[in-house]
N, C-alpha and C positions, 0 to 999 in steps of 0.2 A: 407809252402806257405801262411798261415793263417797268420802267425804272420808276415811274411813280408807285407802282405797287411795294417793289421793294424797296421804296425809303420811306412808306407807313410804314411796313413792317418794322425797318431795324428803330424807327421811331417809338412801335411802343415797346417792342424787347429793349430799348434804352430803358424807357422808362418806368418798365416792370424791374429792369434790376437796381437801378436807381434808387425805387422806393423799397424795395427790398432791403435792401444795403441799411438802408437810415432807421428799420426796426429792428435789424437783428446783428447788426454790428455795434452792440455796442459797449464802449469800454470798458472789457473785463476789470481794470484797477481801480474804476468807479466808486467810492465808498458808498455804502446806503444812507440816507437822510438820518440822523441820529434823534430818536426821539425822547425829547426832554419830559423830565418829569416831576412834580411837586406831591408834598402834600397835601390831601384836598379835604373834608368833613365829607365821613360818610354816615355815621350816625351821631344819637346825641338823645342824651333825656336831659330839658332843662328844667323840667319838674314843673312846666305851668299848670294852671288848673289847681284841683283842689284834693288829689287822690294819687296815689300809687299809678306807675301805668304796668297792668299786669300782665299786659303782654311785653315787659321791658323789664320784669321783676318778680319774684316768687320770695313771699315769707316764709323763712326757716324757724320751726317752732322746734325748741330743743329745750331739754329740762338743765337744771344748774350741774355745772361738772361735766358737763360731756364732754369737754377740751378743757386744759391748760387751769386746772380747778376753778374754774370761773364763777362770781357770784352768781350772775344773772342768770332768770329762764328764760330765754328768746320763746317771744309770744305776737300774735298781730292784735294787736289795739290800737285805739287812739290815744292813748294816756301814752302811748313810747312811740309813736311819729306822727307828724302832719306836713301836706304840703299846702302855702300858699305864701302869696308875692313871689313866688318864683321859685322858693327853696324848699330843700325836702330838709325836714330836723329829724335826726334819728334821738331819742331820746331815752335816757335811764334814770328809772325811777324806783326810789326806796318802796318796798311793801310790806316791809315786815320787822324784823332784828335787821343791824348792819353785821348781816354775819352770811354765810352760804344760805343761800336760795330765798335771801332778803331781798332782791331787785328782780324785777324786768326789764326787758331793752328790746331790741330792733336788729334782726341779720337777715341781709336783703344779698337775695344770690341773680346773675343773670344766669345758670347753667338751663341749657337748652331752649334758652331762649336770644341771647346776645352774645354770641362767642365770635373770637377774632383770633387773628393771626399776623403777626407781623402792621409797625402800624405806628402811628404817636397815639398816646393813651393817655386822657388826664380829668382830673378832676381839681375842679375848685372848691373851696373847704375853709370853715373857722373851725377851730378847737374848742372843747370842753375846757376845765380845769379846774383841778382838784385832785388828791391823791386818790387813788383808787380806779380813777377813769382811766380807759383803753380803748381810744376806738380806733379803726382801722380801714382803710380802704387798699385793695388789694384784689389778687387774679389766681388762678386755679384752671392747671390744666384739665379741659375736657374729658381727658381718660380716667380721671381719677377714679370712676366706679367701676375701671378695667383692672385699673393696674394700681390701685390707692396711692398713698402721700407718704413717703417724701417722691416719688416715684414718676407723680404726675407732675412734679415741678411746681412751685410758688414765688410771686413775683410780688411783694408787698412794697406798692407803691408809697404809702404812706402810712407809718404806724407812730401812736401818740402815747405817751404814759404820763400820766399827768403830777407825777412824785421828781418828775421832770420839765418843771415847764419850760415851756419856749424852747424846746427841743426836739427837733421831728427825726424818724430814724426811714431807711429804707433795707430793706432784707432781700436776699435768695433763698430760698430753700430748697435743693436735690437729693436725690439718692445717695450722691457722693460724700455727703458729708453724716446721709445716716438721719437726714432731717434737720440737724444743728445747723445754724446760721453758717451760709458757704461765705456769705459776702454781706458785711454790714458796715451802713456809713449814718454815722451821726452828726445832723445839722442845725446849728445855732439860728434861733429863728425869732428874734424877738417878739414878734408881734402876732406869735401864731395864736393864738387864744385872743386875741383883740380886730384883727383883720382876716380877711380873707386871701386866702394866697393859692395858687397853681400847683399841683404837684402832678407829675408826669414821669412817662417813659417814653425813649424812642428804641422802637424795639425790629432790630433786623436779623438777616440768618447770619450775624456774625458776631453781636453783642445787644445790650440791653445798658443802655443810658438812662440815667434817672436825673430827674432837674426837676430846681423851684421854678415857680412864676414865669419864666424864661427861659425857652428852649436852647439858649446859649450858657444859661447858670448850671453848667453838670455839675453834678454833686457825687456821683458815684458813677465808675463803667465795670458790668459784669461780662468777662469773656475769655474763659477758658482757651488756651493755647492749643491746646490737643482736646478738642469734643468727642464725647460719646454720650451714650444716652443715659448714662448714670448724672453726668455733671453739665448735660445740657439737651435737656426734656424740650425744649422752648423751640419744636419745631415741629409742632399742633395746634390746633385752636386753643383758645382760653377765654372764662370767662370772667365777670367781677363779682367781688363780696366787698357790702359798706355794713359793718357792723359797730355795735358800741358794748366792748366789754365791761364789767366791773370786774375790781379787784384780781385773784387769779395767781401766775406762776411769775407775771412777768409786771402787768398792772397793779399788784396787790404787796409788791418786796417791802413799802414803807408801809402797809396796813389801807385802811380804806375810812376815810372820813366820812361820818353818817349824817355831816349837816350840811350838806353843800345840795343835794337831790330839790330835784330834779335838776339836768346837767343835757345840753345837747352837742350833736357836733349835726355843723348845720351847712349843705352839702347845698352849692350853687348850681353845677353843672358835669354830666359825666361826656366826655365827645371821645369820638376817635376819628383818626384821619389817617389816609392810607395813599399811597404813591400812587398817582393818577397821568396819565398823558396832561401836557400844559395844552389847549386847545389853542390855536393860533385865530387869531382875529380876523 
């Protein structure tokens, strides 16, 4: 009876250290599971419907000349944008003389309402054309009502001068350079005023890739060797500006033609996509 008692016993102190053994022994040089990861769509205005979405959008109503001596007065009308079939047109329209404060237009800001960080960023887009035209799609650090511009950093994904056609440029703008173009590349684009095309960034904490149509077509890489925050702001949020200038500092160098009005640039879709776990099936 004795020896049956003790060989339950040593039977389940086996088998308590047994199972012990097989939770807590286990291979310290184990690596952990590596988790994969893509870009996925986390927002997006494809502009259906028939209106602004203004919780995705704020009109900026500015008189002529507040920046870069621009003709236009940024005003919200229906005579300078519409959306339907899908696309938003930002549009500039003669009002008056072709001379300063002869036109109105369209600047359409996300601040505090669609801000990002780190991310692919793009928009699809046809061009205006005609001299005089400038429109722009482009981002703006969050801080900029802390710490203003050049300071809060600028990321001009796509900018258009129409004394140039068929030629798209992309910018930096920092502290470091004092506000002056840090990083500018100009792209041969034949058909940008006839088709619509892609323009983008992929933007991480180590550079800022700009590409057409194809995330594989870089067209420019911005990134500083030695960062600080004069010559690399690009590690806060930010949001978008789609505006359509006239004439100006940089739109206006061959003068501005006053028979071409009204003129749109006419905006498919804005997305962003940001590095997500790959979900396993």
């Amino acid at each position: 009876m004795l020896k049956k008692k003790i060989f339950i016993f040593l039977a389940i102190v086996s088998v308590t250290y047994f199972s012990c053994k097989s939770e807590d022994e286990t291979p310290l040089d184990k690596d952990p599971p590596i988790t994969q990861t893509e870009y996925q769509l986390v927002w997006s205005d494809e502009f259906d419907g028939t209106t602004i979405n203004k919780d995705n959008w704020s009109f900026l109503l500015w008189e002529a000349g507040k920046v870069n001596n621009e003709w236009q007065k940024y005003v919200e009308s229906p005579d300078n944008y519409k959306v339907e079939n899908g696309l938003l047109h930002i549009i500039a329209t003669k009002t008056g003389d072709n001379n300063f404060d002869g036109y109105t237009s369209t600047r359409l800001s996300s601040q505090k309402k669609k801000e990002f960080s780190y991310g692919r960023f793009e928009f699809r887009a046809k061009m205006p054309n005609g001299k005089g035209t400038w429109p722009a799609l482009w981002m703006l650090g969050s801080n900029i009502d802390q710490v203003g511009w050049p300071k809060c950093g600028e990321i001009d994904i796509m900018e258009y001068v129409g004394y140039l056609p068929n030629t798209t440029h992309s910018n930096i703008h920092t502290q470091y350079q004092y506000g002056n173009t840090d990083f500018h590349a100009t792209i041969n684009l034949d058909t940008a005023e006839e088709n619509f095309h892609n323009y983008g960034i992929i933007w991480t904490k180590d550079k800022i890739q700009f590409y057409i149509d194809d995330i594989t077509n870089i067209t420019n890489t911005y990134s500083p060797s030695n960062k600080n925050s004069d010559n690399w702001p690009f590690t806060q949020s930010y949001y978008f500006i789609m505006n359509f200038a006239v004439g100006g500092a940089w739109g206006g160098i061959e003068g501005v033609d006053g028979n071409i009005w009204p003129q749109a640039m006419i905006v498919d879709y804005v997305r962003v996509y940001q590095l997500r776990p790959i979900k396993n099936e």
